[in-house]
C-alpha positions, -999 to +999 in steps of 0.1 A: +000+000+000+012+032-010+010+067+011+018+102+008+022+128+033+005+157+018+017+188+038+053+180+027+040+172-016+017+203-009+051+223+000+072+206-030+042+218-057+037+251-041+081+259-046+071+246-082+040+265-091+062+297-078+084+290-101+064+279-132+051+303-157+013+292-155+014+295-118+006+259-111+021+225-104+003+187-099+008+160-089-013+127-096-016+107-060-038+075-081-049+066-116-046+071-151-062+062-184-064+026-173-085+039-144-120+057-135-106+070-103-080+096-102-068+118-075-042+148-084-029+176-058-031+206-080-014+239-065-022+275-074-005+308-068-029+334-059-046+348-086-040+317-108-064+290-121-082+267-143-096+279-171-133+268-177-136+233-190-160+202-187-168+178-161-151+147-165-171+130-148-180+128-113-157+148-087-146+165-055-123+191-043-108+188-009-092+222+000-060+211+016-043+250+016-055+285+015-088+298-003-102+285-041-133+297-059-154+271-084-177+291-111-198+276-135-208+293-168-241+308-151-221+322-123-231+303-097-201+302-069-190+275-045-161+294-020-138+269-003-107+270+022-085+253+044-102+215+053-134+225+029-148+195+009-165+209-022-187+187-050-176+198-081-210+202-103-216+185-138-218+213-154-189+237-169-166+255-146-132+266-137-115+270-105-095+306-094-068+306-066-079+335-038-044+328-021-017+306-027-037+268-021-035+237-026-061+212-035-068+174-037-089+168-069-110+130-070-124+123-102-144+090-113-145+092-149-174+084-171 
C-alpha cells in the first residue's frame, strides 16, 4: 500500500508552481487512463487558475491549503478553504486561486 504525506507534496508543488510560468504545479496521487478513479494535488498561486472546462465525470475538491473559488458558466459560486470539501458540479466550470492553495482533486470518470 502506498501513502503520501500531503503537507510535505503540498510544499514541493507550491516551490514549483512559484516557479512555473502558469502559476501551477500537480501531482497525480492514483490513476490514469487505465482507471476511473483519479486523485491529483493541484497547487495555485494566488490569482492563478483553471480555465473553464467540462466535467469529467464525477468529482470532488478537498481544499487542503489556502482559499479557491469554483464558477460555473451561469455564475453560480462555491467558495472553499482550508479543510473545505466541495462537489464539483456536472456542469462547466473553472476554478480561481484566492491565495496561494492547494487542493486534492477526485475524479471517477465516465
Amino acid at each position: 500500500m502506498d501513502s503520501t504525506r500531503l503537507p510535505e507534496l503540498v510544499d514541493q508543488l507550491m516551490t514549483s508552481a512559484h516557479s512555473a510560468r502558469s502559476g501551477r504545479a500537480a501531482h497525480t496521487l492514483y490513476g490514469n487512463s487505465s482507471h476511473r478513479l483519479r486523485q491529483t494535488v493541484i497547487a495555485l498561486v494566488a490569482g492563478q487558475g483553471l480555465t473553464d472546462h467540462d466535467s469529467p465525470g464525477e468529482a470532488s475538491l478537498h481544499v487542503l491549503r489556502g482559499h479557491v473559488t469554483i464558477t460555473t458558466d451561469d455564475g453560480e459560486q462555491w467558495e472553499g478553504v482550508d479543510g473545505d470539501l466541495v462537489v464539483i458540479p456536472a456542469q462547466r466550470h473553472g476554478l480561481t486561486a484566492q491565495q496561494d492553495s492547494a487542493v486534492l482533486l477526485t475524479v471517477i470518470t465516465r
